[in-house]
N, C-alpha and C positions, 0 to 999 in steps of 0.2 A: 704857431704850429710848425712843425720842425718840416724838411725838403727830404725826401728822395728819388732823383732825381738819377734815373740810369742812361744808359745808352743805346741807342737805337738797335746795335747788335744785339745786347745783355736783354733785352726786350723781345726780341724776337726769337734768340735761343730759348730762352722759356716758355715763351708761349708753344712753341713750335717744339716743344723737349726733346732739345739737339743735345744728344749725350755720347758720350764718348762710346766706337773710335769714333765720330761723325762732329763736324765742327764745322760753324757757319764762318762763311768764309769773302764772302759781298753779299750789296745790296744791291739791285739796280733799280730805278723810277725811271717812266715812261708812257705817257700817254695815261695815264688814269689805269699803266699796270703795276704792280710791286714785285719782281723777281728776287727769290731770296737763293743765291747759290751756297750748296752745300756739297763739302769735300768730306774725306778722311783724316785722319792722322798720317802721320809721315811713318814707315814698319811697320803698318796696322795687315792684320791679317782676317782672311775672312771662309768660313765653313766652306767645303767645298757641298754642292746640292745634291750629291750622290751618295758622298759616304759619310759626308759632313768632318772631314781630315781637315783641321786646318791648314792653309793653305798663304803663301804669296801671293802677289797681286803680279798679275801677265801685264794687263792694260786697262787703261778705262775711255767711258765716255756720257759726258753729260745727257742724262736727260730729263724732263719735263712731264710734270704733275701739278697739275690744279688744284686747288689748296679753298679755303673758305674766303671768300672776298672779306675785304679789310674797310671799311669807313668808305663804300662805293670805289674800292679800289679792287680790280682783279689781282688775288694773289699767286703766285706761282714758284713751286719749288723745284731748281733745276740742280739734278742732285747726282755725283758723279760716282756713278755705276760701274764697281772692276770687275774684271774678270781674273780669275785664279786660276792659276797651273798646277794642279793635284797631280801629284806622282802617279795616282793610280788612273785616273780617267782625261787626264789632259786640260786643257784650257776650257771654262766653264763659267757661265754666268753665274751669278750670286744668285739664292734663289728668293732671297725674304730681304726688304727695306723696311723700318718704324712707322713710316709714313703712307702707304699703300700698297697695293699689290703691285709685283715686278711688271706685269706683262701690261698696263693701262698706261693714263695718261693723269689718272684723280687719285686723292691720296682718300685714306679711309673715312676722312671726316666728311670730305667733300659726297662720296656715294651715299655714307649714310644720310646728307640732308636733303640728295636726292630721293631714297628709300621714305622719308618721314615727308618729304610734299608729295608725293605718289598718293597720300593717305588719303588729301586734301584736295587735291587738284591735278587736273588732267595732264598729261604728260606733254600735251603741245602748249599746255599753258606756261608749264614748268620751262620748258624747253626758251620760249621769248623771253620768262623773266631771267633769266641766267645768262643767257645767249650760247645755246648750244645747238646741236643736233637734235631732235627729238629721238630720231634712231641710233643715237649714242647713247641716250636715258636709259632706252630700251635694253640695251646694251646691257648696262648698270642693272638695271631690275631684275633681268632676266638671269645672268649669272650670280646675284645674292639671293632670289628666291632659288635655285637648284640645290644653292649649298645647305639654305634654309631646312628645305624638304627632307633631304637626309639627316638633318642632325636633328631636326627639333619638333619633327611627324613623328607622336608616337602611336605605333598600330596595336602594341604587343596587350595593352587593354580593353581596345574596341571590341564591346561583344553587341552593342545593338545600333543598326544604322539607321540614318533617316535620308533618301535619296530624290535626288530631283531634277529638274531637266533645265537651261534657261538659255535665251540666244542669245548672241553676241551682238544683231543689230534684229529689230524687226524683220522676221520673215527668213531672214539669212541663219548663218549656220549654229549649230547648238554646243551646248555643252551640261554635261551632267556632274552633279556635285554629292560627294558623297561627306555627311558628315559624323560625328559622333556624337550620339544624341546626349551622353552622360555630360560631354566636355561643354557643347557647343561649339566645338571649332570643326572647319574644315581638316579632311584630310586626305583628301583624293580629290581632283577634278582630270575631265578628259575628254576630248571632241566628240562630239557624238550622242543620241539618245536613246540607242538600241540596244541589243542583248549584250554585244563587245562590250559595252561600258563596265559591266560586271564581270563578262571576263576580264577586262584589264584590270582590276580593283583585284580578281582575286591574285590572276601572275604578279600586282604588286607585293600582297601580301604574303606568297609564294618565295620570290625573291628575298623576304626578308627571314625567312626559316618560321613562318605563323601559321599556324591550320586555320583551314578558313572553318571550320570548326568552332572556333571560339565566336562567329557571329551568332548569337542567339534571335535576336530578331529585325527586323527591318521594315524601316515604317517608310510608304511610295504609294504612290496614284496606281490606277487601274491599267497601267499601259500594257499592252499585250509583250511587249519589248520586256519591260520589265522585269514582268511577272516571269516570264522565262528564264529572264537571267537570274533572277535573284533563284528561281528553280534547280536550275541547271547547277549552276555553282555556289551556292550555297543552302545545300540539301537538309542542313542541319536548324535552321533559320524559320522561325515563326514568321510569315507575313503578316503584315498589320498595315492596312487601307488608311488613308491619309483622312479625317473626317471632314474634312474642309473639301476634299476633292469633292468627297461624298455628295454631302451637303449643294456643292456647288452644282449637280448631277441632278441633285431633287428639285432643284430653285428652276433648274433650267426645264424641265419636268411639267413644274407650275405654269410657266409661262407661256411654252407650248399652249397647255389648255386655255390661257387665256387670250392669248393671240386666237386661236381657233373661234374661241366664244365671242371673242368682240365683235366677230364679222357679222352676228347674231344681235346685239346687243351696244348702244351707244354710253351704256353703262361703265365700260370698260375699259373705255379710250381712257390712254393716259394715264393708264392706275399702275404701270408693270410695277414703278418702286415698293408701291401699299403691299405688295403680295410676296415682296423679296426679299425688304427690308426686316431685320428683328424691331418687336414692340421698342425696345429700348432709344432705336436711332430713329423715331419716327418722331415728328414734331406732332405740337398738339389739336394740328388742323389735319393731319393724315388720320391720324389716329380715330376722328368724329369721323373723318371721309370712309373710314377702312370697318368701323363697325357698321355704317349704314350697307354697307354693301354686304355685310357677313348675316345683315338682316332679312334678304332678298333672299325668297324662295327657292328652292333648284337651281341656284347658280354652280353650275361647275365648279368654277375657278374657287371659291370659296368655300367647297368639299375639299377640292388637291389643297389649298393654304391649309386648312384643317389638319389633315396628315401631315403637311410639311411640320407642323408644329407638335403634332403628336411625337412625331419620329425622335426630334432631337430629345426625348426624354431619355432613348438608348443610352446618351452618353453618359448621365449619371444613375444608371439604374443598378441595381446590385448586381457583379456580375453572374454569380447565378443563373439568375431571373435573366440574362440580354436574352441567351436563346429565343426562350418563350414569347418575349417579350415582343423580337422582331419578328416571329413568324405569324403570332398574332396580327403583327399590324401589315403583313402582308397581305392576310386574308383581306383582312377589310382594304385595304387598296385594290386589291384586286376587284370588290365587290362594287368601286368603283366602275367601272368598264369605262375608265379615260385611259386611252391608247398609252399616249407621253406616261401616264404614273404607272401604266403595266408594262410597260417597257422597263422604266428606273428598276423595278420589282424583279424584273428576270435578269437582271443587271445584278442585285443583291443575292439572287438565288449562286446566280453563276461565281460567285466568288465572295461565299456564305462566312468561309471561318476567318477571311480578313476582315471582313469586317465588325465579327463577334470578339474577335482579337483586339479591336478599339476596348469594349468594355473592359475586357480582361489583363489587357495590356497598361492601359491607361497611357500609347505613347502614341506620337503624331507629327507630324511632320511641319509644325506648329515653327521648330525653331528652322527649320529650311526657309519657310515663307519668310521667315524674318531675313534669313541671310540674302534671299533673292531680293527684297525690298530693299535692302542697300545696295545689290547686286544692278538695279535697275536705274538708281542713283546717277549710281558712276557709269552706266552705258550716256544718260542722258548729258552728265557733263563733260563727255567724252566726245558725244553724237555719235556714238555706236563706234565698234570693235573692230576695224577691217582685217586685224591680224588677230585667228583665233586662239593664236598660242601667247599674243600680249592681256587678251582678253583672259585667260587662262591664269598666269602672272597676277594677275589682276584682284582676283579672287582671292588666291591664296593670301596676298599680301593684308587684305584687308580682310581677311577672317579666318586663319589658319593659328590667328594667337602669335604670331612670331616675334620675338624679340629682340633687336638688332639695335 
């Protein structure tokens, strides 16, 4: 087998694609660090950042960017930065180097492996195994999702949105997510879970010369917040009720009755899952448990389960037929006279045509729940968010689709 066998320089020039005017110039070792200094050419001339005239060199001065570590060795490229004397504007720093942005300390390669463990793992973990700042990461993240958002958020096709609300630590402060139901990706997030949130979503879209016009629908929970905004500023926009919120409205509905009923009845202890649960996720000792009880005379609770089960027929029923179909099963809730299911009922009344808009629509806020399920992830391996504009960052990076 035949040798080729280069030179420590000619090895690092390539890797490092030092190309002309730019020419590696020493090595230096030290401590388990690698410094690779990088000059010019000797006559080399370089744009001025103004008018981009080429230009003489005034002066320079070395400095320093961190580079991807080498065989557990830190690497670092100290790289000698002139300044040019432009006829027209004077003495002027260069504005662009191959290897990172001017105004840092890390070359391109190095942000971007910060950007892809961001993905994986928490930023203070990030932070110990590299040995840096953690509010230097920050740093890094914060300024490539900005530039992200402008370039690679497209709005000018969103016409139907799915919106939702999620915190940044338990209890602590919020943030709302607005995303594209067609794409699946994020495309808006922003502090807060009240009407603003949708004014800022529409001034975003405003900003960009888009009528908020082209939203056609927008699928969201019942929040009174909400409902406004999405009223307010986007008047053109079918609303459509999330069926899971729904859903989750009715469960809680059932439960009431049976908490009330158990204080009656030792039947009851202990059953909240039998009544909550769908057939499907119920083992096959609930299932013997949950029909003997459905056998029992005038039990409440097992009238409200009844309807709970009725109800979810809405969601594939032709939609046509939802109208009829829900008011029907109104009547007979009602004719129940359990407080908790005539309550859900005046709940349905109250905000009729989003929820007939599920049939019609067929959209939901199905792919939100998913985004917040990762969403909740990364608060956990984080242990929550105490800066809500990293928690913000955060989001976007891991569901906005970005490509970097």
């Amino acid at each position: 087998m035949g040798t080729n066998i280069i030179s420590i320089e000619a090895l690092f020039t390539k890797i490092l694609e030092i190309n002309s005017p730019w020419k590696l110039c020493d090595i230096q070792l030290e401590n388990k660090v690698v410094k690779i200094f990088i000059d010019f050419e000797r006559g080399s001339k370089f744009d001025c950042p103004i008018c981009g005239l080429s230009s003489k060199i005034h002066d320079t001065n070395y400095r320093l960017w961190r580079h991807l570590d080498i065989a557990d060795y830190k690497l670092y490229l100290m790289i000698k930065i002139p300044r040019i004397k432009c006829s027209e504007h004077g003495v002027k720093t260069i504005k662009t180097i191959p290897w990172g942005r001017i105004n840092t300390h890390f070359t391109h390669k190095f942000e971007n492996l910060i950007l892809h463990k961001a993905r994986e793992m928490s930023v203070v973990a990030i932070a110990r195994e590299i040995d840096e700042q953690d509010k230097t990461l920050w740093n890094i993240i914060k300024y490539h999702i900005g530039e992200m958002k402008k370039t690679q958020i497209e709005l000018g096709d969103v016409q139907t949105l799915c919106v939702d609300e999620t915190s940044s630590r338990k209890g602590h402060k919020y943030v709302t997510v607005f995303t594209n139901q067609k794409s699946g990706k994020v495309i808006f997030v922003t502090e807060g879970k009240d009407m603003t949130t949708f004014e800022r979503f529409y001034n975003e879209l405003k900003n960009r010369d888009i009528s908020h016009k082209q939203i056609k629908n927008i699928s969201m929970d019942m929040s009174p917040s909400f409902i406004c905004g999405a009223e307010t500023y986007f008047t053109e926009a079918e609303i459509t009720y999330d069926k899971f919120h729904i859903k989750k409205l009715l469960n809680e509905a059932v439960n009431k009755v049976r908490i009330e009923e158990s204080k009656e009845t030792e039947l009851l202890k202990k059953t909240k899952y039998l009544w909550l649960k769908s057939d499907s996720n119920l083992t096959e000792k609930q299932k013997v448990e949950l029909n003997k009880l459905l056998e029992v005379a005038n039990l409440r609770t097992a009238a409200a389960y009844r309807m709970r089960l009725n109800f979810d027929e809405v969601w594939g029923i032709d939609e046509s037929k939802a109208d009829d179909y829900l008011k029907e099963w109104c009547e007979h809730a009602d004719a129940l006279k359990l407080d908790p299911i005539t309550s859900f009922v005046k709940t349905l009344k109250n905000h009729w045509s989003g929820v007939i808009n599920i049939a019609l629509t067929k959209i939901s806020n199905g792919i939100s729940e998913g985004i917040n399920s990762i969403i909740q992830l990364v608060k956990s391996r984080a242990r929550g968010f105490r800066n809500i504009e990293n928690f913000i960052d955060m989001i976007y990076l891991l569901k906005a689709g970005f490509s970097y």
